[in-house]
Structures are given as structure tokens and as C-alpha cells.
N, C-alpha and C positions, 0 to 999 in steps of 0.2 A: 637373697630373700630371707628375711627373718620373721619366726613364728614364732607367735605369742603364746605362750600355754599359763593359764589360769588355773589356778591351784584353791579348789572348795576350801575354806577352811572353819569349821565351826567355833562358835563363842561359846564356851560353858557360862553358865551362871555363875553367879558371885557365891562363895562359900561350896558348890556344890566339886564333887568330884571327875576328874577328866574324863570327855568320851571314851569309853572304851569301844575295840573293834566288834562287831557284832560276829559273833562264836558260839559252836555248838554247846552246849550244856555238858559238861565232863562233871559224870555221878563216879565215884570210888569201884573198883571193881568186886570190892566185897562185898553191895549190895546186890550185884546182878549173883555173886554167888547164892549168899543169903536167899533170894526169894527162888535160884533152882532148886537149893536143898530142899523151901516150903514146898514147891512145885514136885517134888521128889517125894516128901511125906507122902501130901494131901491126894497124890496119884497110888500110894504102896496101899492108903484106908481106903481109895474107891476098889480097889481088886481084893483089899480084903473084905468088903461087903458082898462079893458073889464066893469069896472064899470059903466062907463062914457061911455060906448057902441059907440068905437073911431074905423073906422074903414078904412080899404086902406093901404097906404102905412104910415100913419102916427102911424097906428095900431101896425103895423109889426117894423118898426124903432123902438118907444118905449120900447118894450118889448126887443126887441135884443140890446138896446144898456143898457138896465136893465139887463139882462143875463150877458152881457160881463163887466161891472163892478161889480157884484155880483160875476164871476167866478173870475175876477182878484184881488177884498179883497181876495177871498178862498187862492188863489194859492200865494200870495204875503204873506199871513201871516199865514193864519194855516200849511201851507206848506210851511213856512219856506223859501221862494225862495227870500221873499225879502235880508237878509242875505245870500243868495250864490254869487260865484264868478259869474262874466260876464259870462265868458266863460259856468261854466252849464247853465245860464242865455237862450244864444243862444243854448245850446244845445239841450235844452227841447218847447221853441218856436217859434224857426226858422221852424223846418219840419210842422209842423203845419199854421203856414203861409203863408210859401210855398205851400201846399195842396190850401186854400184858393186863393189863387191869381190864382193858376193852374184852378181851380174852377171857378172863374170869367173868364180867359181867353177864356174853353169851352164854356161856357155859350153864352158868346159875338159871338162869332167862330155858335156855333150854329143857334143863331138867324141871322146871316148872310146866313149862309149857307139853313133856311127856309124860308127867303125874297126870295132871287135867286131863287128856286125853285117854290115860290108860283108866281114870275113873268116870269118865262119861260113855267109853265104849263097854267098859264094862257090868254099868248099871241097865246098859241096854236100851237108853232111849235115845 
């Protein structure tokens, strides 16, 4: 009894270069160093901001704008997103930004709407 096995074989196009095997992405190991050392800074300024016992809104800025390029190395290179297309690009943080702007909107929207209130209860009518 003889079996047949059938063997897929793709055609490349004319001029263009042969299928390669579909494989993970190999980046240099010097990059993953490179952004631990940034991740090493960017972490040494957010502890010398309560170090330096900084405090107010220059407190709070610091730290959050440390957070947000410390998460954007993360998401840019261990997670790989700096090589995805645009389109996942915007898939994964656009709603997220969205959230935030929505967030600021309340926020604004609120403190107007506690002004009003704090001048209408306190004119007394």
C-alpha cells in the first residue's frame, strides 16, 4: 500500500526575494540593555524627586512624566510595539487616550459645575 504525500510548495514572484521561514524578530541584545540602563536612570530621577522632598504640582508632574516614559520604553520595546504596524499602533492606544481626554473633560465639567453651585448657594437665593 503506497501513500502519496503532497508537498505545498510556494511560487515567488518574479524578481522578488525567496519565502523566508516565518520567525521571531531577533533585536541585538544591546538594545534590551540600552533601554534597562534608561529604565535605570528614569527610575534613580523618580526617587530622587521625593528625595530632594519636591513638593506641589512640580512633585506630581515629575513623577508622571517619569511613569509615562518609563511605561512608553516598556511598551515600545519589550513589547515589541515599536515594530507593529500603525494600524495595531492606534488600536491598542487610542481607547486609552480617549479614556483620558474623557477624564479631563469631567473633571473641567466638574469644577464648573462646583464654582456654580458654590456661587448660587452662597448668594443665598
Amino acid at each position: 500500500m503506497a501513500h502519496a504525500t503532497a508537498h505545498a510548495t510556494t511560487v515567488d514572484a518574479p524578481g522578488s526575494a525567496p519565502a523566508a521561514h516565518a520567525e521571531g524578530q531577533q533585536h541585538p541584545i544591546k538594545l534590551y540593555l540600552v533601554v534597562w540602563a534608561w529604565l535605570f536612570v528614569l527610575s534613580t530621577f523618580s526617587y530622587l524627586v521625593d528625595y530632594f522632598h519636591l513638593h506641589g504640582y512640580l512633585r506630581w508632574s515629575l513623577i508622571l512624566i517619569f511613569m509615562m516614559l518609563k511605561a512608553g520604553l516598556i511598551v515600545a520595546v519589550f513589547m515589541h510595539m515599536k515594530w507593529e504596524r500603525l494600524a495595531l499602533i492606534y488600536a491598542i492606544l487610542l481607547p486609552p487616550i480617549l479614556v483620558l481626554v474623557f477624564v479631563a473633560i469631567m473633571a473641567s465639567e466638574s469644577s464648573y459645575t462646583l464654582f456654580t453651585r458654590l456661587l448660587f448657594f452662597a448668594t443665598g437665593s
